[in-house]
N, C-alpha and C positions, 0 to 999 in steps of 0.2 A: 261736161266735165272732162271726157277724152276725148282725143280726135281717133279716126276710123284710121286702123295702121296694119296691115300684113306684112310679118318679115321673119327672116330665120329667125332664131329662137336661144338665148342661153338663159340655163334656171340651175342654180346649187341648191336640192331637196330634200339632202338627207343628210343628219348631224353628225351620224356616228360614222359611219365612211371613210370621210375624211381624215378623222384622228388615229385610225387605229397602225400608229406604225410604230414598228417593232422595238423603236428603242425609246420609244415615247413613256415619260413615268405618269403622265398624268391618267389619273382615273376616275374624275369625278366631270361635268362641263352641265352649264346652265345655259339655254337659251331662253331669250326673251325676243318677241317682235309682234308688228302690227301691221296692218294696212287696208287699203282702199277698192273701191272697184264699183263696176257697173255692171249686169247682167239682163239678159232678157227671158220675159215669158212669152210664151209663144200656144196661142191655142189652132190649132188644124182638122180642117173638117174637109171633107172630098165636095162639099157643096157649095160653099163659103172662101174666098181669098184667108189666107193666115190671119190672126190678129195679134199682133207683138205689143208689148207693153217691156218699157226697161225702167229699173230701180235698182239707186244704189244699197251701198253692202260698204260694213265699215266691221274688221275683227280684229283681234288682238289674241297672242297665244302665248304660253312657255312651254318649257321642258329642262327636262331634269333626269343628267341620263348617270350610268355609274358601271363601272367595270370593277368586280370583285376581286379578280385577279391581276393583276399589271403583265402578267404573261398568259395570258386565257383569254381565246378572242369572244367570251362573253356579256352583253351588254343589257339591264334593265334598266329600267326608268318609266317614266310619265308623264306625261301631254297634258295641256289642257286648254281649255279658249274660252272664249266668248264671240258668238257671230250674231250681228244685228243684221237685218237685210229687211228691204223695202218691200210691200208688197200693196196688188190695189183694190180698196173697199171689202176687204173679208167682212165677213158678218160679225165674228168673234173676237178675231186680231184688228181690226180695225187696217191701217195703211204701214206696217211692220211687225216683224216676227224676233224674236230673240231666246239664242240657244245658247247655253252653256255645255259643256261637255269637259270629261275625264279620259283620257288613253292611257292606262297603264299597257308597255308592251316589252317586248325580249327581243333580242338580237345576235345573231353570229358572223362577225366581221374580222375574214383573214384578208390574205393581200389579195388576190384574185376571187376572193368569193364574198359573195356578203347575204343574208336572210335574215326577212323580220316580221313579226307578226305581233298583234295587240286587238284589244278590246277597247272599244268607243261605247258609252254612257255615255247618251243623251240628257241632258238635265233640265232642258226644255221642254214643252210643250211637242208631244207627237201629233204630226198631223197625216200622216195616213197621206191620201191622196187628197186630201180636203184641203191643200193652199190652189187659191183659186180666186175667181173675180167675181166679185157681185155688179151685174151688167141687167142695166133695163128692170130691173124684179126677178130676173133668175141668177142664181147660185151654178157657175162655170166652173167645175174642178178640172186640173190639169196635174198631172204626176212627172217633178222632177227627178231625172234619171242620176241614179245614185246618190241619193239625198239623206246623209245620216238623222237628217228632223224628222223621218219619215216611221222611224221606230226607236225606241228606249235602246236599244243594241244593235253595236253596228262593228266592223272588222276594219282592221289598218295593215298594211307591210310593203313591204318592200323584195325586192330581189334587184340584185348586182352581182354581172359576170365580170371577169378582167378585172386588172388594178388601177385606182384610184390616182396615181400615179401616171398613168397613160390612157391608152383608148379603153374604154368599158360599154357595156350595156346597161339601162335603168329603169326599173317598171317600179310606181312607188303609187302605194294605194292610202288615200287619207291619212300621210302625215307630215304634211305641212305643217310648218310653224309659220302665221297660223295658218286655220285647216283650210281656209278657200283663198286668199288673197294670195298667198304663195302661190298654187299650180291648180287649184280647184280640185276634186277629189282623185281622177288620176292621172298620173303622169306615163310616159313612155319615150325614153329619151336615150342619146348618150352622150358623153361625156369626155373630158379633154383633162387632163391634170398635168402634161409633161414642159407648162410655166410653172419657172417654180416659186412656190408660192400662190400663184393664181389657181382655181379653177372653173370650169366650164361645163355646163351640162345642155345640149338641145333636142327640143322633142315636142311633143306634141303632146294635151292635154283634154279631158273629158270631165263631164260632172259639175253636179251645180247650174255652171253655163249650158245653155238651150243648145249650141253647139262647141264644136273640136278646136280648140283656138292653139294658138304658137307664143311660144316663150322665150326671151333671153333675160339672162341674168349675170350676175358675176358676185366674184367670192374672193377676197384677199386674205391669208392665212399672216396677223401680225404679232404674234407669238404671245407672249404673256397677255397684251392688250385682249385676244381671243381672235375670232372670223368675224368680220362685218360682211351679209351676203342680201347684194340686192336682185330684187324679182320681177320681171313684168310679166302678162300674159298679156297679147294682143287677141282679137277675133272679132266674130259679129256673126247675127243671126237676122235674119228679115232686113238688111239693114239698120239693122239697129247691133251700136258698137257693146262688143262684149270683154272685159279686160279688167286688169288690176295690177298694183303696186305694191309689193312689201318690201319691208327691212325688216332683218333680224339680226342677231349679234349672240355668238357660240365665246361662251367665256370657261377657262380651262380653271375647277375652283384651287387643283393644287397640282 
C-alpha cells in the first residue's frame, strides 16, 4: 500500500498554536480529520532472527477547542477518535483491534511560549501487554511502546518554545488529530511559519510504530474557509515500511 521512503520531514500538529494572534477575534475552532497507514510488529529474541509482521491502521478524529477570553491566552477543549488497526491471530480479537477514546485538555498559548496537557480515556478494550500473535499453538505477547490501548488512562501535551511566526521548537505528546495517523503518539520537531500564510513543522516521531520514522507535512492558513493541513510519516522497521497519511481541516466557528 506504501512504497519504502526516507526524507526530511514537514508535519503542522498542533491546533491552537497557530491561531493565537493577538488581534485575532475568533475564539471558538472545530477540527475534523482522518487517515491511513501501515505499521509493524516486531517480536526479538537474542536467540532467534526478529520476526516482523505489518498491519494496516485506518482512524479518524475531531476536536473542539474554545478560548473563554478573546485577550487571555487560554485554551480548553476536546479530542476524540476512533483507531482501527490490524493485528495477527489474537485469540480474543481475532486479526483487529478497535479503540475509541476522549482527550478533554487545557492550554496556554502566547507568542513565544505555548503549554499543554490533557487526559486520554480509553474506551476500548485495554490490553495490557496481551496484543500479540497466536504462532504454532503458543500465545506470543509483545508490548507497544507508548500505547494509549495499553490502559483506561492515558496523558497528552504539548510544549512550544519561540513564535509561531518564525523559528520555534515542538515536543507534542498524543494529540494528533487523529491520534496515530497524524505523527503517531510523539512528536519532536521544529517548525517554520515566517511564509505567510503557510506553515511548516519537521521532526522526528516515536509511538505506536516499532520504530523512529520522519514526517513532512504542510498547512495553508485560508481565512474564514479555516486550515486544510496535510501529514505523512515515512519509516520502516525490519524492513517492513512503517508510515501514514492524514488530512485534517481547523475551521474558525466565529
Amino acid at each position: 500500500m506504501f512504497k519504502k521512503v526516507f526524507c526530511t520531514c514537514l508535519i503542522l500538529v498542533l491546533p491552537i498554536s497557530y491561531y493565537n494572534i493577538e488581534n485575532d477575534s475568533t475564539n471558538v475552532w472545530f477540527r475534523l480529520g482522518g487517515g491511513t497507514g501501515q505499521y509493524s510488529s516486531v517480536i526479538r529474541s537474542c536467540d532467534t532472527p526478529p520476526l516482523a509482521h505489518s498491519d494496516d491502521y485506518a482512524d479518524f478524529g475531531a476536536e473542539l477547542a474554545y478560548r473563554p477570553d478573546r485577550k487571555a491566552p487560554f485554551y480548553l477543549g476536546l479530542r476524540g477518535g476512533h483507531l482501527k488497526a490490524g493485528i495477527l491471530n489474537h485469540p480474543v480479537y481475532g486479526n483487529s483491534l478497535q479503540n475509541g477514546y476522549l482527550n478533554p485538555f487545557v492550554s496556554v498559548e502566547t507568542h513565544y511560549f505555548g503549554l499543554g496537557a490533557g487526559w486520554i480515556r480509553n474506551l476500548g478494550p485495554v490490553t495490557y501487554n496481551r496484543l500479540g500473535w497466536f504462532i504454532d499453538g503458543n500465545f506470543i505477547d509483545f508490548d507497544p511502546d507508548l500505547d494509549f490501548r495499553n490502559s483506561k488512562n492515558y496523558s497528552s501535551g504539548h510544549l512550544r518554545l519561540g513564535s509561531v511566526s518564525s523559528v520555534y521548537f515542538l515536543a507534542s505528546y498524543n494529540e494528533g488529530v487523529p491520534i496515530v495517523s497524524q505523527y503517531g503518539y510523539l512528536l519532536l520537531g521544529v517548525g517554520y511559519g515566517r511564509v505567510p500564510r503557510w506553515h511548516f513543522v519537521s521532526g522526528l516521531s516515536a509511538g505506536f510504530y516499532d520504530e523512529v520514522g520522519a514526517y513532512f507535512g504542510i498547512a495553508h492558513d485560508l481565512g474564514k474557509s479555516g486550515v486544510p493541513q496535510l501529514s505523512f510519516r515515512l519509516g520502516s522497521s525490519e524492513n517492513e515500511f512503517e508510515g501514514g497519511i492524514s488530512l485534517n481541516w481547523t475551521i474558525p466557528i466565529n
